[in-house]
C-alpha positions as CSV (number, residue, x, y, z in Angstrom):
1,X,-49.1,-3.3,61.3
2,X,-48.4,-1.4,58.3
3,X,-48.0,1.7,60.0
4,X,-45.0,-0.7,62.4
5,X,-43.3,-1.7,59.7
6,X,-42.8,2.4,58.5
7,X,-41.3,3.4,61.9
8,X,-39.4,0.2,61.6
9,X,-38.0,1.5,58.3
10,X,-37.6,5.1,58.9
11,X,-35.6,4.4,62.4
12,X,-33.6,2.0,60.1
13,X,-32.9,4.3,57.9
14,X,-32.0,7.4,60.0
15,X,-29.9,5.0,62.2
16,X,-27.4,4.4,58.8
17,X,-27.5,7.5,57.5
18,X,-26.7,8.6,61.3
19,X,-23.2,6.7,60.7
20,X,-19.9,8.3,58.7
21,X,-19.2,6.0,55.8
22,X,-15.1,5.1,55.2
23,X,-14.0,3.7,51.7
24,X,-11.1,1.6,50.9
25,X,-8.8,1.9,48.3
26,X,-9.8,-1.7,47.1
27,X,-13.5,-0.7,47.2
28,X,-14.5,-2.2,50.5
29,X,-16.9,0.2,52.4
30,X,-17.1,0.1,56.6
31,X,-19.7,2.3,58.4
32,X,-19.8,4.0,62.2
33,X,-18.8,6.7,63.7
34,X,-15.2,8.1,63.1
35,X,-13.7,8.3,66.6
36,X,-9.9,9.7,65.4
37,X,-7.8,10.5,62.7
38,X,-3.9,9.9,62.8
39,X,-1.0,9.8,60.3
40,X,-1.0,6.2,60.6
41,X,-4.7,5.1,61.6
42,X,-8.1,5.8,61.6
43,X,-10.3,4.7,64.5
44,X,-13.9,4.2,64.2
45,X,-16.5,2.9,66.5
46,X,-19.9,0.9,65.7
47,X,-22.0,-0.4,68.0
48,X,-19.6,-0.1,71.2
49,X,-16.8,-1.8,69.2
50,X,-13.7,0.4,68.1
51,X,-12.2,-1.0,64.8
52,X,-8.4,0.3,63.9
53,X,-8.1,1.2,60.3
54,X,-4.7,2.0,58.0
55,X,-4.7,5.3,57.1
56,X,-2.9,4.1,53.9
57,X,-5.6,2.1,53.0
58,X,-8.4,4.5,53.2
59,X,-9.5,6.4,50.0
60,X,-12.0,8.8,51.6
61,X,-14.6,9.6,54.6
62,X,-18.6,10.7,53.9
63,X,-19.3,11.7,56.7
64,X,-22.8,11.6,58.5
65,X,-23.5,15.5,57.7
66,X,-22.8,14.9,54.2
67,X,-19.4,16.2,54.3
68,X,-16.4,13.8,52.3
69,X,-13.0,14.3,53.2
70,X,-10.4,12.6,50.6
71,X,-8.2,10.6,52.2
72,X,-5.6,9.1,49.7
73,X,-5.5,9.5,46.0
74,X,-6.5,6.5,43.8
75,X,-3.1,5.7,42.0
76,X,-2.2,7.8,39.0
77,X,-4.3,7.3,35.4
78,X,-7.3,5.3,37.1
79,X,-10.4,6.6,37.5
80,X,-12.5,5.4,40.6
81,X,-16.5,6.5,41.1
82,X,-19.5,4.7,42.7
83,X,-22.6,3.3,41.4
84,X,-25.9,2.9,42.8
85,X,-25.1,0.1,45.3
86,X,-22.3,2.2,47.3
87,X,-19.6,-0.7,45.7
88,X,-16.2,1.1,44.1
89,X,-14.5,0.3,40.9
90,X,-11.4,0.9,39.1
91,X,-11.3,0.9,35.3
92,X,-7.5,1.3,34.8
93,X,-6.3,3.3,31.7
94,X,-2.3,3.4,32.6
95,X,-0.4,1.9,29.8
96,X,3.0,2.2,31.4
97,X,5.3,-0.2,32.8
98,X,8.8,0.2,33.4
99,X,10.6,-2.1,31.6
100,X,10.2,-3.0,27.8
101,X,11.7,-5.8,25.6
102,X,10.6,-6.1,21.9
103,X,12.2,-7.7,18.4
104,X,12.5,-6.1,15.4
105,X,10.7,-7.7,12.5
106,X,12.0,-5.4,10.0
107,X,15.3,-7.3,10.3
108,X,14.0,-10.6,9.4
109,X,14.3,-9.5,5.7
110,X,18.0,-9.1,6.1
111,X,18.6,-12.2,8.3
112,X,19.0,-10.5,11.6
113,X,17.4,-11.4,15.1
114,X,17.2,-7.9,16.5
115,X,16.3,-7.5,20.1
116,X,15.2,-4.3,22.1
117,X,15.4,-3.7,25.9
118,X,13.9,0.1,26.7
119,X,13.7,1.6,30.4
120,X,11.0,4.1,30.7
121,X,12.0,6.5,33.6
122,X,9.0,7.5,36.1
123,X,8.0,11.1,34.2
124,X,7.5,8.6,31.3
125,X,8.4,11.0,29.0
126,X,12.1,9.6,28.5
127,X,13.0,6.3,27.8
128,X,16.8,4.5,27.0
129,X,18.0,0.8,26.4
130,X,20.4,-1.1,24.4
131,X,20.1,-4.1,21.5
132,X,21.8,-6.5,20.2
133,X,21.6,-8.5,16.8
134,X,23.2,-11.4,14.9
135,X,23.3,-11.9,11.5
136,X,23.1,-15.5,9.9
137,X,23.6,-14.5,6.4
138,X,27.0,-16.2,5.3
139,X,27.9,-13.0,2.9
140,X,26.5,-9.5,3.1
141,X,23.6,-8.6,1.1
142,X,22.8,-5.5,-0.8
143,X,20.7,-4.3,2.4
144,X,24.3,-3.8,3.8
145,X,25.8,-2.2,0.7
146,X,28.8,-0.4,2.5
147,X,30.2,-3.9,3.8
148,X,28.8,-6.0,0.5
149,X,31.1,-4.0,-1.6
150,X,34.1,-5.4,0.2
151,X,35.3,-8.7,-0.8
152,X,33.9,-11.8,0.9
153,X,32.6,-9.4,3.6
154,X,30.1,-11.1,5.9
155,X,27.8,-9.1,8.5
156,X,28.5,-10.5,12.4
157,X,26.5,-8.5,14.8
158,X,25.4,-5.4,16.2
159,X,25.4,-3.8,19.4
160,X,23.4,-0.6,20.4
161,X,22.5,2.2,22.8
162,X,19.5,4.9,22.4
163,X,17.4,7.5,24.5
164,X,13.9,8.3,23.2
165,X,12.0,11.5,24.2
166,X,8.3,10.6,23.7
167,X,5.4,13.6,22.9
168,X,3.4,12.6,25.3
169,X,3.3,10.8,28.5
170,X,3.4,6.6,27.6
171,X,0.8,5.8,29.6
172,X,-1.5,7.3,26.5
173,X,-2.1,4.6,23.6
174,X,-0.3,6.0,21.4
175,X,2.4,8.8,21.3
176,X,5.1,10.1,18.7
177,X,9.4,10.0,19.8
178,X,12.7,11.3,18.4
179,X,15.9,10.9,19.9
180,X,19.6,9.3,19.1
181,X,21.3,5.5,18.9
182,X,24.7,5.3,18.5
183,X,25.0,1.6,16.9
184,X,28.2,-0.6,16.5
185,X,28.2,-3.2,13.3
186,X,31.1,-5.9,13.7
187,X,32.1,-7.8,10.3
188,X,34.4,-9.4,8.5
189,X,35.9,-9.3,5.2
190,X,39.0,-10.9,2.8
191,X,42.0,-7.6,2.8
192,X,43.7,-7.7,-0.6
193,X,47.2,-6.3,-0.4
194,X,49.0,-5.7,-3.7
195,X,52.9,-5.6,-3.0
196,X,55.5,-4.5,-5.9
197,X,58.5,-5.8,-5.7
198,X,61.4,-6.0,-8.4
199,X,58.9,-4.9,-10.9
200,X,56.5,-7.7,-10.0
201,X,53.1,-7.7,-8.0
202,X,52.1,-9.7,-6.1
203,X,48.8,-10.2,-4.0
204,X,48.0,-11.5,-0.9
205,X,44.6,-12.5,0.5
206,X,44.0,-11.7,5.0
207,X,41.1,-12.4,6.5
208,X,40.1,-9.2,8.5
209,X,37.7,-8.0,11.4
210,X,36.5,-4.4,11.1
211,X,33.7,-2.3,12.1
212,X,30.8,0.8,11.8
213,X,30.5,2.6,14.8
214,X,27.4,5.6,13.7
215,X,25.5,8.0,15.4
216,X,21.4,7.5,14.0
217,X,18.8,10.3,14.6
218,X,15.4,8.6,14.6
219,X,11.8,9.4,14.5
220,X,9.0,7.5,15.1
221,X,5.9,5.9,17.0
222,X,4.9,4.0,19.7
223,X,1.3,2.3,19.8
224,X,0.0,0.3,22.5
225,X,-2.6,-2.2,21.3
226,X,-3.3,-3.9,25.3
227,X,-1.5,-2.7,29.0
228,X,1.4,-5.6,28.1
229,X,2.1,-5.2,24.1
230,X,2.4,-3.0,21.5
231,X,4.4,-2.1,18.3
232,X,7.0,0.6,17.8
233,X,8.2,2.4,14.6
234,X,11.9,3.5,13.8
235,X,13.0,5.5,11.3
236,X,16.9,6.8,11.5
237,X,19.1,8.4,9.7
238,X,23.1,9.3,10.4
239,X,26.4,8.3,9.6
240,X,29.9,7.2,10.3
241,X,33.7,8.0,9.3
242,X,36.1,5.3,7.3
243,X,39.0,4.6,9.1
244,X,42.1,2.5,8.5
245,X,42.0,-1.0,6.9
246,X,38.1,-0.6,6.5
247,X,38.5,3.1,4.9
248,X,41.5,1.7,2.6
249,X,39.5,-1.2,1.3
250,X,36.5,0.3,0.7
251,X,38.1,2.7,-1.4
252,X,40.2,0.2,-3.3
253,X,37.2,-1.9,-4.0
254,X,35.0,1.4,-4.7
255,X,37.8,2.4,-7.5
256,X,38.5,-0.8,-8.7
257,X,34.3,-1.6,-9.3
258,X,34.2,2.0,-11.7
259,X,37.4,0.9,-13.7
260,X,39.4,3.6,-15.2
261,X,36.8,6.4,-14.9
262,X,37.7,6.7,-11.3
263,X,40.2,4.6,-10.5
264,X,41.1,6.7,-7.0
265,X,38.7,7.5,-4.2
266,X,39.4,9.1,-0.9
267,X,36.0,8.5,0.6
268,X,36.0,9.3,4.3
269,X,32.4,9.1,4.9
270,X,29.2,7.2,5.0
271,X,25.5,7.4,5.7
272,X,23.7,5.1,7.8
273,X,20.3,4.7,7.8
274,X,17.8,2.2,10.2
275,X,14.5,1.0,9.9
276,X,12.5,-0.8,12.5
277,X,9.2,-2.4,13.3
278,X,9.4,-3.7,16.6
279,X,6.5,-5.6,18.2
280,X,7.2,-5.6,22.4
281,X,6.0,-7.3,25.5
282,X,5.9,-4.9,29.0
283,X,7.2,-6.0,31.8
């Protein structure tokens, strides 16, 4: 009986390994004996029966001689192997997705709700978006000294476009950037206009709309702590020129704040600098 039961398992045994074995992309596994190979299909026979396979679907073919012949690649940044049991699995380790939305937190200490939409383009080595903010302080704050040193000046909102070149690929946890933003700061301020007339002076008060339109240069980095969020560090530093009203103001203001020591200014231009910690959600 016992000697049965070995022919049993040996024929058993040789008839399986006898087969070709085909794994799936989604780590399915169907045995026989592969009939035909297309572009589109894969056609193999077990037990009299002809099954039709996608080619697309197919990741690769062990074939009865022990031969394997990759069919399609596993998708980029997953790795795919087999244990003991024949079964596949995918452990992926891609951290990229498309399209990226974050807030800045820094901000928050100056009153503004900061928002950040980025578009990582498929080398995922480049990356550009725009923001927005609004500002709910009623008067500017020291943390906007070039407006706070006009009179009655109150930050609105700010408007923004950038382009990041990252280190290294983003699908890595975490990579260093540089690149550019070109940010536009609306606000508003009280014009004081000093008339002379007949020997006498007069001053009127005009409420007035102006802006900052700079070009930043920024640095910084870009952590992923899951597949879906992580935080992202800016530091930038630029500038931007005084024009009319704004330029004249400032000036006036600038000259009249040091008294007689330097009563005129002609200052033209201004440096900007931005800070950002911006926690983000993948999308």
């Amino acid at each position: 009986m016992k000697f049965k039961l070995i022919i049993i398992y040996f024929f058993i045994s040789y008839f399986f390994k006898a087969q070709d074995n085909i794994y799936f992309l989604d780590g399915a596994i169907h045995h026989g004996k592969t009939i035909e190979i297309s572009s589109e299909f894969i056609l193999v026979s077990n037990n009299n029966f002809i099954d039709s396979f996608l080619f697309s679907k197919i990741l690769l073919i062990e074939y009865q001689n022990g031969r394997n012949e990759i069919i399609n690649k596993p998708k980029e940044n997953s790795i795919q192997y087999l244990d003991s049991s024949k079964k596949t699995q995918e452990r992926s380790t891609d951290f990229y997705k498309v399209n990226q939305v974050s807030l800045n937190t820094a901000a928050l200490c100056n009153s503004d709700i900061a928002f950040f939409y980025e578009h990582i383009f498929k080398r995922k080595l480049i990356g550009a978006g725009l923001m927005g903010a609004y500002n709910f302080n009623t008067r500017a704050s020291f943390l906007n000294l070039f407006i706070a040193t006009l009179a009655n000046s109150k930050k609105n909102y700010d408007l923004g476009a950038f382009v990041n070149f990252y280190l290294n690929r983003l699908n890595k946890k975490n990579q260093f950037y540089f690149g550019a933003f070109v940010k536009y700061c609306q606000f508003s301020y009280t014009k004081i206009i000093v008339e002379n007339s007949n020997g006498a002076s007069s001053v009127k008060y005009v409420n007035t709309d102006d802006y900052q339109l700079a070009t930043i240069f920024t640095v910084g980095s870009h952590f992923n702590f899951t597949e879906s969020f992580f935080i992202k560090s800016y530091f930038g530093f630029g500038g931007f020129n005084l024009r009319g009203d704004y330029r004249e103001q400032y000036n006036y203001q600038l000259g009249a704040n040091r008294g007689t020591k330097k009563p005129n200014q002609n200052v033209g231009f201004l440096p900007k600098l931005y800070l950002g910690i911006n926690v983000g959600f993948k999308l």
